[in-house]
gemmi code that builds the backbone of each chain (N, CA, C; Angstrom):
import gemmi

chains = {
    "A": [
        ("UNK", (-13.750, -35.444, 4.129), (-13.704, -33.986, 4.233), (-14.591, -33.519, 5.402)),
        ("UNK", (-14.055, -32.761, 6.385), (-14.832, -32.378, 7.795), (-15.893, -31.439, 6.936)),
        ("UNK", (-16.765, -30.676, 8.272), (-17.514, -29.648, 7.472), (-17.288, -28.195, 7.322)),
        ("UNK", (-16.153, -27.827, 7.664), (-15.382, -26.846, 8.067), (-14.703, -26.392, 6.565)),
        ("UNK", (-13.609, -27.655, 5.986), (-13.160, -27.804, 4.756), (-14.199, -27.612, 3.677)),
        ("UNK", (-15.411, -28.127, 3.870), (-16.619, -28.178, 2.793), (-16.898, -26.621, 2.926)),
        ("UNK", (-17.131, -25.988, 3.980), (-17.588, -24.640, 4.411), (-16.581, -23.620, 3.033)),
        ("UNK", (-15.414, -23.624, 3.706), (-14.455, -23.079, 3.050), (-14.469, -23.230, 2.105)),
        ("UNK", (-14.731, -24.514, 1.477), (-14.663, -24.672, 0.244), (-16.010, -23.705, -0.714)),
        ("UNK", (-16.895, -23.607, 0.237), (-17.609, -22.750, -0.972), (-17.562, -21.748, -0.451)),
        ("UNK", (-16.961, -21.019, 0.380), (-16.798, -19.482, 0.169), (-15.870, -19.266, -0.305)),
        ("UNK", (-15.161, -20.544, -0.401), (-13.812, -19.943, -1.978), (-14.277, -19.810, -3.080)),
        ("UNK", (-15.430, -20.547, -3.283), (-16.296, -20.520, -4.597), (-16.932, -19.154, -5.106)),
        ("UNK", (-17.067, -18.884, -3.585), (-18.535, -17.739, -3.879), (-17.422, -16.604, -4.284)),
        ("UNK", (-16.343, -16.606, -3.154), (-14.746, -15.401, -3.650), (-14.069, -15.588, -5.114)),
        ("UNK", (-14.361, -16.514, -5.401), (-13.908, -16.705, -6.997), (-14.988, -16.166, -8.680)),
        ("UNK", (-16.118, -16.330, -7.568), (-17.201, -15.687, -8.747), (-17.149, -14.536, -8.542)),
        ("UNK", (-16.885, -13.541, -7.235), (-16.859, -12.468, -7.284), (-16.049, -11.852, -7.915)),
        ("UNK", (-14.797, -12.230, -7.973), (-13.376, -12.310, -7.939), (-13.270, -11.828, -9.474)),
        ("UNK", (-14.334, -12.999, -10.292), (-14.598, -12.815, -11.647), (-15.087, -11.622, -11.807)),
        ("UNK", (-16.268, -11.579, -11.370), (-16.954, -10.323, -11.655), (-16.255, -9.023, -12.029)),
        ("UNK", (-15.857, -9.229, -11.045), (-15.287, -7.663, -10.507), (-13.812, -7.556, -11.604)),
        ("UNK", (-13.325, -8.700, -11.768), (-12.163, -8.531, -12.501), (-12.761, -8.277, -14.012)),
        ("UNK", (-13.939, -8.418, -14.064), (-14.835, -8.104, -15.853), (-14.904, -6.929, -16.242)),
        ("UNK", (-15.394, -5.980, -14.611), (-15.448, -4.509, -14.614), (-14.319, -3.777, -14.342)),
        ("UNK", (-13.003, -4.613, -13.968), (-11.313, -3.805, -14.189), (-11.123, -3.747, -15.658)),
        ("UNK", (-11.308, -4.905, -16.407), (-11.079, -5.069, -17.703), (-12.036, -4.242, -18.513)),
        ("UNK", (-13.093, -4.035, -17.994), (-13.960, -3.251, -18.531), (-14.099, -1.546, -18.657)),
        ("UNK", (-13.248, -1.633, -17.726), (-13.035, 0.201, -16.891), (-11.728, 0.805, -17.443)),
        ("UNK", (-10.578, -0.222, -17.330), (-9.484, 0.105, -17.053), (-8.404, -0.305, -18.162)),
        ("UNK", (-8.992, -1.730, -19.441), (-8.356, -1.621, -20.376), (-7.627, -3.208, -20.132)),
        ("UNK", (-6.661, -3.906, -20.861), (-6.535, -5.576, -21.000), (-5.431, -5.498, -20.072)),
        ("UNK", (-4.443, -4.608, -20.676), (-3.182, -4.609, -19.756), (-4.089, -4.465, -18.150)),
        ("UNK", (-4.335, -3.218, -17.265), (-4.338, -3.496, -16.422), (-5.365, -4.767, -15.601)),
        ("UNK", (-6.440, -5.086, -16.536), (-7.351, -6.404, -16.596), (-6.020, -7.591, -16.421)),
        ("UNK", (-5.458, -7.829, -17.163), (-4.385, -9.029, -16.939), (-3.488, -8.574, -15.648)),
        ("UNK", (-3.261, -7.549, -15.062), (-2.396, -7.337, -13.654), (-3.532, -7.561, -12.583)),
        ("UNK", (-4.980, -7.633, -12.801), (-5.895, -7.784, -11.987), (-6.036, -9.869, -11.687)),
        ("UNK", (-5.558, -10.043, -13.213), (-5.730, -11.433, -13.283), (-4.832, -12.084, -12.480)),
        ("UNK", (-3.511, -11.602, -13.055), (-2.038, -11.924, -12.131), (-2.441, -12.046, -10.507)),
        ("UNK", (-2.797, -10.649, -10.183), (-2.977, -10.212, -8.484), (-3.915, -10.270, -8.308)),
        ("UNK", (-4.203, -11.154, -8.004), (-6.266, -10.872, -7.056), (-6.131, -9.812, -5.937)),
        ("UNK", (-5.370, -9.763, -5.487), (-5.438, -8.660, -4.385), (-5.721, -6.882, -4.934)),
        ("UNK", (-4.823, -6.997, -6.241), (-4.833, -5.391, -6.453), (-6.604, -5.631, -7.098)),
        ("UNK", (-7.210, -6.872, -7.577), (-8.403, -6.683, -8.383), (-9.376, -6.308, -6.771)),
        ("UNK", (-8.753, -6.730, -5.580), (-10.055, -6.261, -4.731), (-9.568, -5.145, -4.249)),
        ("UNK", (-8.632, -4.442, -4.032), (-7.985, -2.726, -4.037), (-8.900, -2.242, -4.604)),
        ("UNK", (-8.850, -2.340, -6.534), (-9.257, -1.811, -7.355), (-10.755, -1.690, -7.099)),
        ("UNK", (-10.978, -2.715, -6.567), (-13.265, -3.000, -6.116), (-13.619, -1.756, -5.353)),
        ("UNK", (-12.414, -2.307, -4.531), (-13.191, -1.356, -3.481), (-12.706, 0.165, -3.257)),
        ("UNK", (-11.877, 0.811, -4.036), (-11.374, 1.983, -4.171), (-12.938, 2.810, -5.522)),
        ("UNK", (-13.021, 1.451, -6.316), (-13.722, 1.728, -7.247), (-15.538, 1.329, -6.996)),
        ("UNK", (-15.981, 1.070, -5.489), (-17.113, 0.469, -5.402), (-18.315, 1.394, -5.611)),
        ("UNK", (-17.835, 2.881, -5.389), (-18.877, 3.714, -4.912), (-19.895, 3.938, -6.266)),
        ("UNK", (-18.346, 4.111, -7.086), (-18.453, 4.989, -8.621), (-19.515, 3.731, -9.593)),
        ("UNK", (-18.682, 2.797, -9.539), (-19.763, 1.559, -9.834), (-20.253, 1.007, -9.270)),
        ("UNK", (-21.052, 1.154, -7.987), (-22.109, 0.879, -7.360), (-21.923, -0.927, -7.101)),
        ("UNK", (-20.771, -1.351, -6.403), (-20.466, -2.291, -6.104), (-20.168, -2.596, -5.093)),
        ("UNK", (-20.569, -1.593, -4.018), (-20.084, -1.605, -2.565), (-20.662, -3.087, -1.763)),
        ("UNK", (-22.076, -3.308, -2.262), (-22.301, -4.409, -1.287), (-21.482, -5.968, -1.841)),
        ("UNK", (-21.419, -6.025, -3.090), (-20.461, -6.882, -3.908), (-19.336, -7.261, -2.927)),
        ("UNK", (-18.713, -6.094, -3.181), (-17.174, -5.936, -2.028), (-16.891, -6.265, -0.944)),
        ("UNK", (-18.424, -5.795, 0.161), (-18.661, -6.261, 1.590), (-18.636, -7.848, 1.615)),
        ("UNK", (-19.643, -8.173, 0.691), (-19.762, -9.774, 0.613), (-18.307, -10.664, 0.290)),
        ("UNK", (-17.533, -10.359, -0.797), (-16.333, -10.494, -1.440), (-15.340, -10.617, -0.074)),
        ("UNK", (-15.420, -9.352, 0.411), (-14.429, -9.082, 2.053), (-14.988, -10.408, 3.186)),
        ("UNK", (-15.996, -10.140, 3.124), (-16.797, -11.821, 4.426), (-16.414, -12.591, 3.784)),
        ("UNK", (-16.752, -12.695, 2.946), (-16.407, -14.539, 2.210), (-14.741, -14.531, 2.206)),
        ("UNK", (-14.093, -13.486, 2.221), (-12.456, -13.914, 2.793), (-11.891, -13.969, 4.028)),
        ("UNK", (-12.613, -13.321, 4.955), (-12.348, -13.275, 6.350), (-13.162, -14.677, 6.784)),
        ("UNK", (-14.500, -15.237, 5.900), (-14.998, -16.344, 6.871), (-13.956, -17.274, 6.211)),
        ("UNK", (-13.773, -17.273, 5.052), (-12.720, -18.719, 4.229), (-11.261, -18.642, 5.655)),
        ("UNK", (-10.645, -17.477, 5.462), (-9.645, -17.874, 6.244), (-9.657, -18.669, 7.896)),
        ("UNK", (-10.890, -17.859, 8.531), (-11.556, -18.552, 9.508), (-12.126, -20.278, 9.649)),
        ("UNK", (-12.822, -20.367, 8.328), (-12.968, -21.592, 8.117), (-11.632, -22.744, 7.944)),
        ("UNK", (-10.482, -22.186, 7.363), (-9.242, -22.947, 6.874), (-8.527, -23.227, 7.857)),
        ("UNK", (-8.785, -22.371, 9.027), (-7.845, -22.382, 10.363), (-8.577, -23.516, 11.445)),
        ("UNK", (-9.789, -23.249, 11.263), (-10.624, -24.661, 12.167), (-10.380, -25.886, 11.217)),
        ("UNK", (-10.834, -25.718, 10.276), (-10.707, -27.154, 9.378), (-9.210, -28.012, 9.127)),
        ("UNK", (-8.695, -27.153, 9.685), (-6.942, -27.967, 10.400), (-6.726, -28.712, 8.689)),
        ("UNK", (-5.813, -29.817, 9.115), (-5.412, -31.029, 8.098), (-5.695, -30.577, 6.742)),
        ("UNK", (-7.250, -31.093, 6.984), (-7.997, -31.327, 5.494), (-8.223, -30.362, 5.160)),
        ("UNK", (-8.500, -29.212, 5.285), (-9.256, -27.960, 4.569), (-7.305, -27.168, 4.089)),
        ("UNK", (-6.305, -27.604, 5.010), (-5.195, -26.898, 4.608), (-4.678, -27.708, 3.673)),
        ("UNK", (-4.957, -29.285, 3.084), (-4.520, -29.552, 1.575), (-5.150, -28.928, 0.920)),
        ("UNK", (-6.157, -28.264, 0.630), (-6.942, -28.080, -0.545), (-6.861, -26.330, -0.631)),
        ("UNK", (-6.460, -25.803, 0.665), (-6.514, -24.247, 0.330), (-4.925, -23.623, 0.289)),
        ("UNK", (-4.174, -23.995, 0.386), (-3.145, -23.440, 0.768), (-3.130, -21.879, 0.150)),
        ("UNK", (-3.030, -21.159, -0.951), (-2.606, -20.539, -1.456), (-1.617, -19.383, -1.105)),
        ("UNK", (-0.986, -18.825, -1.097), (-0.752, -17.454, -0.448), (-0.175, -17.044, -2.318)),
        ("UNK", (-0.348, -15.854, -2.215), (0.078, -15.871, -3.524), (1.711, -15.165, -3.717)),
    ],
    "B": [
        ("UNK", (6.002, 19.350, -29.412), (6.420, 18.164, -30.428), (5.131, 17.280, -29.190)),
        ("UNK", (4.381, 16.534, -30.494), (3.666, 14.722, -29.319), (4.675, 14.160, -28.723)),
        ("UNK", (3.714, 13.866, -27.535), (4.713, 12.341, -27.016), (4.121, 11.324, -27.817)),
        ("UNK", (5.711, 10.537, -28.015), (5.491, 9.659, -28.519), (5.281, 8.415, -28.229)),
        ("UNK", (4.118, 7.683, -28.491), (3.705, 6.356, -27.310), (3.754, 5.220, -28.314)),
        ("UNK", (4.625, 4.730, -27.844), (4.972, 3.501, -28.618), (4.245, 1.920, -28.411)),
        ("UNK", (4.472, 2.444, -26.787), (3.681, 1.271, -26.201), (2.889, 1.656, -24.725)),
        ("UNK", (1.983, 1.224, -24.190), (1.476, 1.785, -23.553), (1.270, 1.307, -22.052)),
        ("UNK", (2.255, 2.241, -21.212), (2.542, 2.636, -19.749), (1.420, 1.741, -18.830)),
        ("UNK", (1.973, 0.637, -17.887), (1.083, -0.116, -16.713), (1.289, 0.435, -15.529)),
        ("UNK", (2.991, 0.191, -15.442), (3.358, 0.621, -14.473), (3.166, 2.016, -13.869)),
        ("UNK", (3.466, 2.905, -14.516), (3.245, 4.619, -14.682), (1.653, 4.717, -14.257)),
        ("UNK", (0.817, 4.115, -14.281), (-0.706, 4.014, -14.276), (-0.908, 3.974, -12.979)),
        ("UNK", (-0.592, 2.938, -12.139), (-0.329, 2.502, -11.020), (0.145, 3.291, -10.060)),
        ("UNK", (1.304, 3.969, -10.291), (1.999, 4.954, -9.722), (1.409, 6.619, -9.544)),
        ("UNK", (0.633, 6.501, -10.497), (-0.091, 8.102, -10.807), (-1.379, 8.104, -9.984)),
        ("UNK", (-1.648, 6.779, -9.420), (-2.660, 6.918, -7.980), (-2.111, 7.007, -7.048)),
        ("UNK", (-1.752, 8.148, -5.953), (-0.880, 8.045, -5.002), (-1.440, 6.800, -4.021)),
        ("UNK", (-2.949, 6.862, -3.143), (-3.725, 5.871, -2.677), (-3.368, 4.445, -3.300)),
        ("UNK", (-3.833, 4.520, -4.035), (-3.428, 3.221, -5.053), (-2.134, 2.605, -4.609)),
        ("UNK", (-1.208, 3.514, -5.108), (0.175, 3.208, -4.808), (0.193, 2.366, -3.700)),
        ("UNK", (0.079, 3.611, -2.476), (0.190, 2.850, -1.162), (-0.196, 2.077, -0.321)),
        ("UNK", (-1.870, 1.857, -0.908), (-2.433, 0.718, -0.090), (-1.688, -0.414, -0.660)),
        ("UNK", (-1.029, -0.540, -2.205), (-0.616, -1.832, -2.607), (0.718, -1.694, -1.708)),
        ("UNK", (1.370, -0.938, -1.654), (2.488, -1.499, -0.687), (2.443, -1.886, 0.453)),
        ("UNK", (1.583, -1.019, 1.057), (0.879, -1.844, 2.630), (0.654, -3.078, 2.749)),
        ("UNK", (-0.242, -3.613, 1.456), (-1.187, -4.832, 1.428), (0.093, -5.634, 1.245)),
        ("UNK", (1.313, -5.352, 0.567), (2.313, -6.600, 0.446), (3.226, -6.466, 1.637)),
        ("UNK", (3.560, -5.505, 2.531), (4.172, -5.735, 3.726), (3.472, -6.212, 4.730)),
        ("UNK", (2.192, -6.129, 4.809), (1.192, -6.892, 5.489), (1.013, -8.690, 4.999)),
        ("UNK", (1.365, -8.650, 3.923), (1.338, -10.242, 3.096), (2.001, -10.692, 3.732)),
        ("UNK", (3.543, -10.241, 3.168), (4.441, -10.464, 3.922), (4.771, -10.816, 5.247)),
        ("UNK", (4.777, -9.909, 6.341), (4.323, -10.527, 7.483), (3.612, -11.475, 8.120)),
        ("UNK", (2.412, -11.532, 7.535), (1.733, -12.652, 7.566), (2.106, -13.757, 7.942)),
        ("UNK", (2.852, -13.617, 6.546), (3.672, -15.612, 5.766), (5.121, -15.188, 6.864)),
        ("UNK", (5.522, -14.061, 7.212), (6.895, -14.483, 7.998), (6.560, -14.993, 9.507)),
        ("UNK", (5.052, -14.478, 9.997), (4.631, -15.100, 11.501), (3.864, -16.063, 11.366)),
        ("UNK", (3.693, -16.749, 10.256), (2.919, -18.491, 10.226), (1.377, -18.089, 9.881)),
        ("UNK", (0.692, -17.171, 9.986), (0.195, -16.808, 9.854), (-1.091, -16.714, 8.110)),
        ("UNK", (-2.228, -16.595, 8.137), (-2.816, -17.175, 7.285), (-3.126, -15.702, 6.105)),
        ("UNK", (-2.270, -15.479, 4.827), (-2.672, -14.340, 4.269), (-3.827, -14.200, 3.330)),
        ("UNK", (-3.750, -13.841, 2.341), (-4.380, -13.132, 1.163), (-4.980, -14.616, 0.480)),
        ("UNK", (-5.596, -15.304, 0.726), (-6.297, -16.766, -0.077), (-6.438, -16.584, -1.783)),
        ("UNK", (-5.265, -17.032, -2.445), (-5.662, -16.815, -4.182), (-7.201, -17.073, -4.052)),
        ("UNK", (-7.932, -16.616, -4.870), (-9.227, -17.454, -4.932), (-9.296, -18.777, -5.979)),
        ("UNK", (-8.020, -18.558, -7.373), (-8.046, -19.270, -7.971), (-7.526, -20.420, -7.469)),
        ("UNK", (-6.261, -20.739, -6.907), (-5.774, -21.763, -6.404), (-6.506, -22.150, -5.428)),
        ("UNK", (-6.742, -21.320, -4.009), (-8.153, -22.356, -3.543), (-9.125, -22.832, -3.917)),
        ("UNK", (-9.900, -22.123, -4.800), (-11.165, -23.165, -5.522), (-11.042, -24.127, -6.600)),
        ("UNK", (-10.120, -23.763, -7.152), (-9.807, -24.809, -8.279), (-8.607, -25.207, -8.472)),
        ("UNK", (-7.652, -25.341, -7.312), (-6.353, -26.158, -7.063), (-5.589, -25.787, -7.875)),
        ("UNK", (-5.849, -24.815, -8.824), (-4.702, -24.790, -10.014), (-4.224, -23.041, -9.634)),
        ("UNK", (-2.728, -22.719, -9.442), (-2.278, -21.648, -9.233), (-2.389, -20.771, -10.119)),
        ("UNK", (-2.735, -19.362, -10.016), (-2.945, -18.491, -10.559), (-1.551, -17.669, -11.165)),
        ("UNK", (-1.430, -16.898, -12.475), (-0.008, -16.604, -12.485), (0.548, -15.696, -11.254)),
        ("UNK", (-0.357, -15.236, -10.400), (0.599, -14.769, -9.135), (1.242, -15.953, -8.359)),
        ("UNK", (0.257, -16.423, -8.049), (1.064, -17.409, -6.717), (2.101, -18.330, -6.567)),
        ("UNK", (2.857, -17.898, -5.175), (4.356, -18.091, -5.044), (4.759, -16.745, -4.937)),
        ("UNK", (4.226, -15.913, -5.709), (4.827, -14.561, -5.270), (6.015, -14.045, -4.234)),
        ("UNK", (4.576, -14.040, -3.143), (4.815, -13.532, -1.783), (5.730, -14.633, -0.839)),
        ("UNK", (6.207, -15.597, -1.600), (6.667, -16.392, -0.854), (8.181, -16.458, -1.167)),
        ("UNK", (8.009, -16.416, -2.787), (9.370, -16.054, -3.230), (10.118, -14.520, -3.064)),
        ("UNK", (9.212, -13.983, -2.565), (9.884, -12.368, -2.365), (10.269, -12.013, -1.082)),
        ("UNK", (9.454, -13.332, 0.201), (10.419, -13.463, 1.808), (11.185, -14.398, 1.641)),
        ("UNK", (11.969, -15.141, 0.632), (12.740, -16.096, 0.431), (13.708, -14.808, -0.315)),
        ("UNK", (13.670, -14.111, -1.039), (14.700, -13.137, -1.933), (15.336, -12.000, -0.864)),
        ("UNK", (13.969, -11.587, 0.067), (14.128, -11.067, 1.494), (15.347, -11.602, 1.970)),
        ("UNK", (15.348, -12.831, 2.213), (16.554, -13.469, 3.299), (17.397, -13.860, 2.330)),
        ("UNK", (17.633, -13.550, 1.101), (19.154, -13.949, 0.619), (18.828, -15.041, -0.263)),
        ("UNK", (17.770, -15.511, -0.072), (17.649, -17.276, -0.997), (17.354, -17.147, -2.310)),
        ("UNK", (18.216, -16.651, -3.185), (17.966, -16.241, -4.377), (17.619, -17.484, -5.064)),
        ("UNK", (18.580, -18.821, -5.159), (17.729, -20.130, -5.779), (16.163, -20.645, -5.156)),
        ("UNK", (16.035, -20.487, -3.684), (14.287, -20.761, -3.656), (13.568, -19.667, -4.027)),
        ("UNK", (14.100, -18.277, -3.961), (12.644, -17.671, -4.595), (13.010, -17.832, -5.702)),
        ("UNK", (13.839, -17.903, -6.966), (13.745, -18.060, -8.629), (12.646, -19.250, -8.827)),
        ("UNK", (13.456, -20.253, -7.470), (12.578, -21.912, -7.843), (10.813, -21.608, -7.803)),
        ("UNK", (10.162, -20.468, -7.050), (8.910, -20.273, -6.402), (8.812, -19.424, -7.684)),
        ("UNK", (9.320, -18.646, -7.923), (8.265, -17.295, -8.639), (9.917, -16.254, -9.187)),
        ("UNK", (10.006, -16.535, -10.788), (11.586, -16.004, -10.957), (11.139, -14.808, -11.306)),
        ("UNK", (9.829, -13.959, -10.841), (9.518, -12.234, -10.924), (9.626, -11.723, -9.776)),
        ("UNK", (10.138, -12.656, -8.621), (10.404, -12.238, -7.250), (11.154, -10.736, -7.549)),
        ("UNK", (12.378, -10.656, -8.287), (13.024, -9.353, -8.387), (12.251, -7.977, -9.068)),
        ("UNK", (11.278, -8.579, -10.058), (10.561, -7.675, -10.412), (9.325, -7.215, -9.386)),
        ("UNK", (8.917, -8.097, -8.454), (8.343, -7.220, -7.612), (9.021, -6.669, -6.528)),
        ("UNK", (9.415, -6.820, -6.089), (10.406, -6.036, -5.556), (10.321, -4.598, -5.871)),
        ("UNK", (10.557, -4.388, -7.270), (11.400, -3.340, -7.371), (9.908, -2.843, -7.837)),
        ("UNK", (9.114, -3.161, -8.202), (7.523, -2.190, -8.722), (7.005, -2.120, -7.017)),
        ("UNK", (7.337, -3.037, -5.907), (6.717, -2.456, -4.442), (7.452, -1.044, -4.139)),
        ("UNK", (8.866, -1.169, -4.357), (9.807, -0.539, -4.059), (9.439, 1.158, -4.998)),
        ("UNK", (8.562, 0.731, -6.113), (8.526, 1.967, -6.783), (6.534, 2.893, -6.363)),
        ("UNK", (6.230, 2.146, -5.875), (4.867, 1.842, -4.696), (5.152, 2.694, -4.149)),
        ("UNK", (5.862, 2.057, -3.333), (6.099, 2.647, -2.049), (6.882, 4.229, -2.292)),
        ("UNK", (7.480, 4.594, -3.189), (8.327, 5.672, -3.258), (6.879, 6.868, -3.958)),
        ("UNK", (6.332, 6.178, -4.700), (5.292, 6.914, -5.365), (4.156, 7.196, -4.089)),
        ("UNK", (4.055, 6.192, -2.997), (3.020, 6.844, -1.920), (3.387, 7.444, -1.102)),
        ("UNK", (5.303, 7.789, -0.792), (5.472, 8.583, 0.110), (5.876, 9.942, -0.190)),
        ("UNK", (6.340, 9.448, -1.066), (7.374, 10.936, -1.873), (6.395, 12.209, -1.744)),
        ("UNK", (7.363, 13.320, -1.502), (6.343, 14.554, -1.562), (5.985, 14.433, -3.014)),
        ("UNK", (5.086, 15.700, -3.790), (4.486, 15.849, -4.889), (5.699, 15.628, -6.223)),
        ("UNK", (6.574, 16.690, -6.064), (7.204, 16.981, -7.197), (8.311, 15.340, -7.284)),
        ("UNK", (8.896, 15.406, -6.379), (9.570, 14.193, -6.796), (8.924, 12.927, -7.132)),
        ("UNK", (7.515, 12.994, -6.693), (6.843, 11.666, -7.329), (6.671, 11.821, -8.672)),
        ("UNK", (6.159, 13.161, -8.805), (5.610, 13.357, -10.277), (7.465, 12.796, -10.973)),
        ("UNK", (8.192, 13.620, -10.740), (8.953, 13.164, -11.550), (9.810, 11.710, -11.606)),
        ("UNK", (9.372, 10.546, -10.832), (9.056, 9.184, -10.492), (8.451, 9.037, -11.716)),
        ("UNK", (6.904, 8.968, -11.703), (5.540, 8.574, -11.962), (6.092, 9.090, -14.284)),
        ("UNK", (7.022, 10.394, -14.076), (7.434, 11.211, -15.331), (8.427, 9.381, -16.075)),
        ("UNK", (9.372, 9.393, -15.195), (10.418, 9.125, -15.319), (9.710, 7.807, -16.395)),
        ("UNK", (9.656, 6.641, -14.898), (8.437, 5.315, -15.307), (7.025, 5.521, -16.558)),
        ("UNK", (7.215, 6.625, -16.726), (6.125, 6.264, -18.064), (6.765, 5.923, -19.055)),
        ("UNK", (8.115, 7.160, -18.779), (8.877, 7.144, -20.419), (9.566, 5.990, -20.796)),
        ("UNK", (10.488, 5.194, -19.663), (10.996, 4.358, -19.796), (9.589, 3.088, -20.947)),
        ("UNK", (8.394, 3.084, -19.647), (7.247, 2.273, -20.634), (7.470, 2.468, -22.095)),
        ("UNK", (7.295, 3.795, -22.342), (6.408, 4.173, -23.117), (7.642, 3.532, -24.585)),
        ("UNK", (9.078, 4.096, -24.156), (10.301, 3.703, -25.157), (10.342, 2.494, -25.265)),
        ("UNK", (10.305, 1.714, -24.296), (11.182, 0.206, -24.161), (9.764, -0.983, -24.492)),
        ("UNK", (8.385, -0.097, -23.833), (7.217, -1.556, -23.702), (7.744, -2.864, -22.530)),
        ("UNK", (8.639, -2.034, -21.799), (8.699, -3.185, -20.143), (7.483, -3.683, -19.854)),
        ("UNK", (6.717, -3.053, -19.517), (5.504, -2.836, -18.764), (4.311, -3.533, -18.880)),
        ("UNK", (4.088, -3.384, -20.493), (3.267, -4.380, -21.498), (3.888, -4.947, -21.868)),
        ("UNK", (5.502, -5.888, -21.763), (6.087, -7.052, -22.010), (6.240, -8.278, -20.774)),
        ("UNK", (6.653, -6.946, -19.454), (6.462, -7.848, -18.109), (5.323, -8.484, -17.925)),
        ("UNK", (4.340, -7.837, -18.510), (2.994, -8.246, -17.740), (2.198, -9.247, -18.478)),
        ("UNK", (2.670, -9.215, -20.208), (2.186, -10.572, -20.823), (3.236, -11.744, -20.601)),
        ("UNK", (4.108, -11.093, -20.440), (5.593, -12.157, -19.859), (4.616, -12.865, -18.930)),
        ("UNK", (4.586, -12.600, -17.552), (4.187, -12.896, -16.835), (2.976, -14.460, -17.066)),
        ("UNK", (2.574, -13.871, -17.418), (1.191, -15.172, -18.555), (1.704, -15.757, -19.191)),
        ("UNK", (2.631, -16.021, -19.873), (3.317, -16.572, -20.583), (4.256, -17.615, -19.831)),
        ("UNK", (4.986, -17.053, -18.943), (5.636, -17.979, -17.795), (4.856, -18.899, -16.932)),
        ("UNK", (3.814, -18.145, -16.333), (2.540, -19.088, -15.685), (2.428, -20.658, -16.949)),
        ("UNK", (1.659, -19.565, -17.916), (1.385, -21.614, -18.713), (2.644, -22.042, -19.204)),
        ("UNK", (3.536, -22.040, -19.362), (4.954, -22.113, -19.464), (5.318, -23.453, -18.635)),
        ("UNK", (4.573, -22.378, -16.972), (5.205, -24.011, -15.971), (4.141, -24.524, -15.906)),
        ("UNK", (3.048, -24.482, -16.055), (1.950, -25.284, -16.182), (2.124, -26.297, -16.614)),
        ("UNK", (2.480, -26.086, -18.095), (2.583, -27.021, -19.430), (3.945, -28.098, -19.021)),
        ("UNK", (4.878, -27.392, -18.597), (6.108, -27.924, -18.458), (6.696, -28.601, -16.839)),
        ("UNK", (6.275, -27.891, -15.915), (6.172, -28.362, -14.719), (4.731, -28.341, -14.188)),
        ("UNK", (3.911, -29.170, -14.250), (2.776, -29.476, -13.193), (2.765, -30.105, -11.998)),
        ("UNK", (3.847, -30.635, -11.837), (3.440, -30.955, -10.549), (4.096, -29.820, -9.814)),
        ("UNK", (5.464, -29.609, -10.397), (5.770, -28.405, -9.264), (4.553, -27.134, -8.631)),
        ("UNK", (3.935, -27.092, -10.115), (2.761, -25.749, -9.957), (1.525, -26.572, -9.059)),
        ("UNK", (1.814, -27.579, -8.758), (0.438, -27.799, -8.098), (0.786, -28.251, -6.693)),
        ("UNK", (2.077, -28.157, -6.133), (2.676, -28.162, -5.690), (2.339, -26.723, -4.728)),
        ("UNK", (2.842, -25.557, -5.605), (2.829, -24.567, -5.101), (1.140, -23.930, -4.558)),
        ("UNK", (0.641, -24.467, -5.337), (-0.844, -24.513, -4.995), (-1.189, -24.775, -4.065)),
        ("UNK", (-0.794, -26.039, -3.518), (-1.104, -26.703, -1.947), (-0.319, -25.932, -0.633)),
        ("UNK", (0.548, -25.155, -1.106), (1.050, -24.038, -0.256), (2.561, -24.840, 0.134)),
    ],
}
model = gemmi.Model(1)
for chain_id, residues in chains.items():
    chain = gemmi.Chain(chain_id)
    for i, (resn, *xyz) in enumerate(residues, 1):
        res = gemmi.Residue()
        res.name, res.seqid = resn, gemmi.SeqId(i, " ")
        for name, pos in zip(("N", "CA", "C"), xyz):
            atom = gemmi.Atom()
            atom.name, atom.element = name, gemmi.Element(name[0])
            atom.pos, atom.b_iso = gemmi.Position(*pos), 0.0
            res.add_atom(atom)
        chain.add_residue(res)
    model.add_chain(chain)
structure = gemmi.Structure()
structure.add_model(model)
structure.setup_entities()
């Protein structure tokens, strides 16, 4: 594994704990049904963050959440080969 | 007379944020594009960190495969390809539409919820199909994982 792939690999980590988080306080705010469409879509759960950051005081959460996806994709594109078996996703 | 709520409205929820609405339709014609210029989109977080696909993913892949006509590869990727579709399609009508015709959109889509329980059936459906192919196809799902 280069260090590029390793890189990526934990800011997918760090985007997945956030990911959690934040999907605790959809479920928490917003009720199971739309908590499980947050689960389904990670995308609408970071819509929902950051439409919702101010009110729950999660703005820097979000900023961090947003870097750690702009550096992962950055990281996945240098790390060529190896970092693209292990990340593929698009959803 | 009450309305009567039988079951309770997701979709209609969604739609009654106009913003809401439309950044989600943006964010999937932007997906979209993405994946149609090779291009690197929206990273599940679940399937990248822990290799195992999330019940979205395949989505966006099966819905530019339904795009071009390939109705057997997007069913094979993701067989809610048609259902999103038609909730972007109701997105998008809810973020452009002037006031009154949305409202009566946003009217329409509750009631249907509220009678039938689509909404809260699609969406545990949905979970249900995920471990479904989990359980039953894994390699395909891990498959789809690796992109």
């Amino acid at each position: 594994m280069n260090v590029f792939a390793l890189l990526a690999m934990l800011t997918g980590l760090g985007s997945l704990i956030i990911f959690i988080i934040v999907l605790i306080k959809l479920f928490q705010n917003e009720g199971a049904l739309k908590g499980i469409l947050g689960l389904i879509c990670s995308i609408y759960t970071f819509i929902w963050g950051w439409m919702n950051a101010g009110r729950l005081n999660i703005r820097n959460l979000m900023l961090i959440w947003t870097a750690l996806i702009i550096l992962g994709i950055v990281l996945n594109l240098l790390g060529g080969g190896m970092a693209a078996m292990q990340t593929p996703t698009t959803p | 007379m009450p309305e009567r709520k039988l079951f309770p409205p997701v979709l209609a929820l969604l739609l009654q944020n106009r913003r809401l609405a439309g950044i989600i339709s943006f964010t999937a014609v932007l997906q979209a594009g993405l994946l149609l210029a090779g291009l690197p989109g929206w990273p599940c977080p679940v399937a990248h960190t822990l290799g195992v696909p999330c019940p979205g993913c395949g989505l966006t892949r099966a819905t530019v495969a339904l795009a071009r006509g390939d109705w057997q590869a997007a069913l094979a990727l993701h067989a809610y390809a048609p259902v999103l579709v038609l909730v972007l399609a109701l997105c998008a009508g809810a973020g452009l539409l002037p006031a009154r015709p949305r409202a009566a959109l946003v009217g329409a889509v509750a009631a249907v919820e509220r009678r039938t329980g689509l909404g809260a059936a699609l969406t545990l459906g949905l979970v249900v199909y995920w471990l479904a192919r989990l359980l039953f196809a894994p390699a395909a799902m891990l498959r789809l994982a690796r992109g």
